[in-house]
Every structure is written in structure tokens, then in C-alpha cells.
C-alpha positions as CSV (number, residue, x, y, z in Angstrom):
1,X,4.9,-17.3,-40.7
2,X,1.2,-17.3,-40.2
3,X,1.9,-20.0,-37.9
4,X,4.2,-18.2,-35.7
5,X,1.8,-15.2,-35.8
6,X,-0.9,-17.9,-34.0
7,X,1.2,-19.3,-31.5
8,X,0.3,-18.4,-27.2
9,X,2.8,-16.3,-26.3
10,X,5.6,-18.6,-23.7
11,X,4.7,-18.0,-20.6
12,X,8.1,-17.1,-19.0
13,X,8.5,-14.7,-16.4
14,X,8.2,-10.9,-17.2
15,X,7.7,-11.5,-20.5
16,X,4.2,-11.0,-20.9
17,X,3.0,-7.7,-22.5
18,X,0.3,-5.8,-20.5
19,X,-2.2,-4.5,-22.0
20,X,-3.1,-0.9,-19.6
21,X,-5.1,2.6,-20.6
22,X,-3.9,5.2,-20.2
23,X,0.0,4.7,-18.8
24,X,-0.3,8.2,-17.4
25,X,-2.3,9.5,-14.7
26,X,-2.9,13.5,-14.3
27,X,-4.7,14.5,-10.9
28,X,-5.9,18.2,-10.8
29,X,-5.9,20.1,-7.4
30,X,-8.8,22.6,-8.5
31,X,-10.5,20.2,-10.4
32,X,-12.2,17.4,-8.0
33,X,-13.3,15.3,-10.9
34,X,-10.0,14.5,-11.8
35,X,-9.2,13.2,-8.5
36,X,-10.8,9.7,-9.3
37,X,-9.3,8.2,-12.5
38,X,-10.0,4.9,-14.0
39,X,-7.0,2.4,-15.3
40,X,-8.5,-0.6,-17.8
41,X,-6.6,-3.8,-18.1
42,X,-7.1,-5.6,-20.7
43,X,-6.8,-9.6,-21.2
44,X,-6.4,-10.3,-25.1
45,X,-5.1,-13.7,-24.2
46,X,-7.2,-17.1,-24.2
47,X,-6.1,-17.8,-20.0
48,X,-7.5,-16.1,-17.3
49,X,-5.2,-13.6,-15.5
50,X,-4.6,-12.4,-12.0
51,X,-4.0,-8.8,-11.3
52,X,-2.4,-6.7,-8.3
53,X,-1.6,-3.0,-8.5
54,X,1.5,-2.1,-6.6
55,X,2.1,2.1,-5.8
56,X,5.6,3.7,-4.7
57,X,3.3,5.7,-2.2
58,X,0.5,3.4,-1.6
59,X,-0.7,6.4,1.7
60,X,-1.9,8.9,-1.5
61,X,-3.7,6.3,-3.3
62,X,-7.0,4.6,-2.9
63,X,-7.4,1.4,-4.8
64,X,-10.5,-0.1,-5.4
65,X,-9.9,-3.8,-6.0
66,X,-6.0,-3.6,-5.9
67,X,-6.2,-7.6,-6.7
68,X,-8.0,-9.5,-8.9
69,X,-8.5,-12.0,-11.8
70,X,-9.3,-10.9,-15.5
71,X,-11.5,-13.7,-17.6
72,X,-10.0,-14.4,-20.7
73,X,-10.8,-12.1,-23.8
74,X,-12.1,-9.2,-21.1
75,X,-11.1,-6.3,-19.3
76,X,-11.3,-4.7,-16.3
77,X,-11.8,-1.2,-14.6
78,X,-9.6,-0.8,-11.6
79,X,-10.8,3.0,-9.9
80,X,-7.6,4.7,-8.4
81,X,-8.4,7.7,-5.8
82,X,-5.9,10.5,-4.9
83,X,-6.8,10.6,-1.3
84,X,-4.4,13.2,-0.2
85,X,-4.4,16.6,-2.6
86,X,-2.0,19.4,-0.8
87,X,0.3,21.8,-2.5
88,X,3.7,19.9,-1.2
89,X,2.9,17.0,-3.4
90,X,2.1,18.9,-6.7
91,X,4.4,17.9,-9.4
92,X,5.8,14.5,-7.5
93,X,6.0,11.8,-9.8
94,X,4.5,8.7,-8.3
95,X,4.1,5.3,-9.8
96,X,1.8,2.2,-9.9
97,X,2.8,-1.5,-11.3
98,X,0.2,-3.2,-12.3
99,X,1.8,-7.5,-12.4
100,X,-0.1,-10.1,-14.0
101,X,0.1,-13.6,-13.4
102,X,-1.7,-16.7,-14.8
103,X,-4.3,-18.2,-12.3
104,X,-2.2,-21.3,-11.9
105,X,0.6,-19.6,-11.0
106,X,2.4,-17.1,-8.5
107,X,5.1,-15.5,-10.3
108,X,4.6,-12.5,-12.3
109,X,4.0,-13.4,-16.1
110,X,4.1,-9.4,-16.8
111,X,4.4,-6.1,-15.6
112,X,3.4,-2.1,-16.6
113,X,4.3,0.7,-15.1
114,X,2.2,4.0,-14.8
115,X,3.1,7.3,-13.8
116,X,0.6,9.3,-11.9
117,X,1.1,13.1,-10.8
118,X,-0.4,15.5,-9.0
119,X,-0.6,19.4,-10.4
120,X,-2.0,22.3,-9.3
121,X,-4.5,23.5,-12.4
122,X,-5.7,22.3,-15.6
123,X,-5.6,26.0,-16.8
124,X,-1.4,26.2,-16.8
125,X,0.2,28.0,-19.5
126,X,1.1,25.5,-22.7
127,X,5.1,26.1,-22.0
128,X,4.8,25.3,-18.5
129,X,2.5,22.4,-18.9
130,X,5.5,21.1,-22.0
131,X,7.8,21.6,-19.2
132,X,6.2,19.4,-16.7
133,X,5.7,16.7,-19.4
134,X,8.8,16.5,-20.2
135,X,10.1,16.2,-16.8
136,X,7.3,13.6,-16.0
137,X,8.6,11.4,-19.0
138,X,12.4,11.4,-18.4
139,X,11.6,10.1,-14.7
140,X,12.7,6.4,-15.5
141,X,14.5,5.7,-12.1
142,X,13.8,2.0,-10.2
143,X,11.3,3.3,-8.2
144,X,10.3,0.5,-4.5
145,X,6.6,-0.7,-4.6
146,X,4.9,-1.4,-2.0
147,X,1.2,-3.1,-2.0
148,X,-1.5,-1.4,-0.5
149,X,-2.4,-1.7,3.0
150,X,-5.5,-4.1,3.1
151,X,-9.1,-2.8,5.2
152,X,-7.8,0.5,5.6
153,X,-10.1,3.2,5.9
154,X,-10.1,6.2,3.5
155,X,-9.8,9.1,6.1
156,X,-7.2,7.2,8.5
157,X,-3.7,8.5,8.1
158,X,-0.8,5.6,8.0
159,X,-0.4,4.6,11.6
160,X,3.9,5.3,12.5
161,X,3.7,2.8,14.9
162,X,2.5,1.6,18.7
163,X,1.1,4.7,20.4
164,X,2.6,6.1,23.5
165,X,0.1,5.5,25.6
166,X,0.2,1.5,24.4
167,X,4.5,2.1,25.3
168,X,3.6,3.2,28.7
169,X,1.0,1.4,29.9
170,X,3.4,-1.9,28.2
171,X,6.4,-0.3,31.0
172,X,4.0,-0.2,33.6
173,X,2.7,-4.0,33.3
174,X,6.9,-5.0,33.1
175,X,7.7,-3.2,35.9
176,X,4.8,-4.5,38.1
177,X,6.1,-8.2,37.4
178,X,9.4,-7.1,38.4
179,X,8.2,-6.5,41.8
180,X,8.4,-8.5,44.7
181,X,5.2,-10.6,45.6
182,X,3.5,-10.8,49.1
183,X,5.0,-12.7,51.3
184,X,8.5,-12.3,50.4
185,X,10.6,-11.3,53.7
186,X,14.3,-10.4,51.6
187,X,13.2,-7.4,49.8
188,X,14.6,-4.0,49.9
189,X,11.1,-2.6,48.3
190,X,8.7,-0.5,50.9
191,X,5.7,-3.4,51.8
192,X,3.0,-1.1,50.4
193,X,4.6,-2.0,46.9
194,X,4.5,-5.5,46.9
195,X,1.6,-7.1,44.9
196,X,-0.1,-9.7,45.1
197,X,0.3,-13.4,42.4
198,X,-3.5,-12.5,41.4
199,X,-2.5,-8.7,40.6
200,X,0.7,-10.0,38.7
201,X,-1.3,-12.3,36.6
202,X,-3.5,-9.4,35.5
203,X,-0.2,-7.2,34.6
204,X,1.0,-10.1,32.4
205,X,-2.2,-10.1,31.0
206,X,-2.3,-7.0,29.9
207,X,1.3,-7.2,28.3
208,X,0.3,-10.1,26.5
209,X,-2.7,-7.9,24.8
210,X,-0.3,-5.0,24.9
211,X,2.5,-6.8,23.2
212,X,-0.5,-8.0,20.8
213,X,-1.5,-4.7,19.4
214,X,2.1,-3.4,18.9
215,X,3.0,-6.2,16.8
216,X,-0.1,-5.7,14.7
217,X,0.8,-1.9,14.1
């Protein structure tokens, strides 16, 4: 038995335990100190470990260090912000995942789950506040995580995509290539409109840097 008790836990997938503190995160509207909260992981084991914290809505959240390695025997403070404190979120249940993975290896050796929520005042009534705990704790549904967004800046709201401006100027290029080039007799277009092969070479330009920045949004 004492042997058992000694043995490394078998690495397989999902299996590992986590070891987190707290499993529950409480953000306060009125009370701005509460709006940055602290998770510790902890490393008991005698490998190193790799960390990323996944969040259902990653656009609320600030995480300092979302990834990271744990050395073994240690832990590790990971700061989580609430960046985005309005009355229609208070009382929505949002979730972090915090997957561990030997160094070695990709695959996730473990995962925790922790509930963070947003409500308006410390100062509730006790019934009320039972109330709300016990909503927050039967919330067990699959929830989707999604990473957080690398080099994005506190204050910037989630871009929704290529502005319009990018969309036009993108139609503009296309429909300058479309026209017909100087020197071409067959062409039902008034001459002022025909462009020239340096003038088309700078519209596909700019598509090209045009196309660029809408894939990268």
C-alpha cells in the first residue's frame, strides 16, 4: 500500500488533478478592488508543467500570462482582470479552464474549471446573495472556450471584422482592374475612364495590402 501511495501519477490524458485557488471568482461592480483577482496554480508533482487559461468570454477578461510553465514543486499567480463592468453582465456566469500539460508534451494532462461572475454589490441581503450561489453552483452546462486574443490592448473593443472603409476602398481597387486599359480601341467605356497599366498596377497593389488586413481581422 505504501508503495501505491508513492507511485507518479500515469500520465494519461485528462487525468491529472489540478491543483487551483479559489474555483470561484466574485467581481463586485461598486467595489473596484475586486475587479482584479488572483488564481494560484499549484505544481505538487516532481515534472514541470505547462499552463494556458482558456475563458468562455475571453472580451471581459484580462489575462496576465494566459500561458505558461510551472517548475516542479511551485506555484504560480496568474492575475485575471474584469475589463468590462456594466449592469447587463451582472449575475452572468462565465468560466475559465485552466489545462495543464507536461513540458514534453502537447496534449492536455489535466483540466479545472472556474466560475467567475460579475454582481452588482458586496452589501446584498444574505437570502439574495444564497440565491445567487446557488444558481452559480448548479450552472454545470459544457460551456465553448476560447483562448485569449494575444497583444491586444486593454481599452480596444473586439474588432467584428474588416472596416467599411477597408470594403470600399477593396471595391474600388477591383473595379479599376476591371476597366479597360489605354490603348484599347473595342470598348464601350467613355475614354476619360480608361487607365493606364502603371495606374492598374497601383490598384492591384493596394488590394493586395487591402486583402492583407482583412484577412488579419
Amino acid at each position: 500500500p505504501m508503495q501505491q501511495q508513492k507511485r507518479q501519477p500515469e500520465l494519461v490524458e485528462g487525468n491529472l488533478p489540478v491543483f487551483v485557488f479559489p474555483t470561484e471568482l466574485i467581481f463586485y461592480a461598486d467595489d473596484q478592488s475586486t475587479h482584479k483577482q488572483v488564481l494560484t496554480l499549484y505544481n505538487p508533482y516532481e515534472f514541470a508543467l505547462k499552463f494556458k487559461v482558456l475563458c468562455t468570454t475571453p472580451n471581459k477578461y484580462a489575462v496576465v500570462d494566459a500561458t505558461g510553465a510551472v517548475k516542479p514543486q511551485c506555484c504560480v499567480d496568474i492575475v485575471i482582470r474584469h475589463r468590462d463592468v456594466r449592469a447587463s453582465h451582472y449575475g452572468v456566469i462565465d468560466k475559465f479552464r485552466l489545462q495543464v500539460s507536461e513540458q514534453s508534451q502537447r496534449k492536455a494532462l489535466g483540466r479545472k474549471e472556474i466560475i467567475a461572475t460579475l454582481l452588482p454589490s458586496a452589501k446584498e441581503p444574505p437570502q439574495q446573495k444564497e440565491e445567487e450561489e446557488k444558481r452559480i453552483k448548479e450552472h454545470l452546462a459544457e460551456s465553448v472556450f476560447f483562448e485569449q486574443t494575444l497583444c491586444q490592448p486593454e481599452n480596444r473593443t473586439a474588432s467584428s471584422g474588416p472596416s467599411l472603409l477597408t470594403v470600399f476602398l477593396g471595391i474600388v481597387c477591383i473595379a479599376a482592374l476591371m476597366l479597360p486599359t489605354l490603348g484599347e480601341m473595342e470598348s464601350l467605356v467613355p475614354l476619360y475612364l480608361h487607365l493606364s497599366v502603371n495606374q492598374k498596377l497601383v490598384a492591384a497593389y493596394v488590394l493586395g495590402l487591402i486583402t492583407m488586413v482583412i484577412l488579419r481581422t
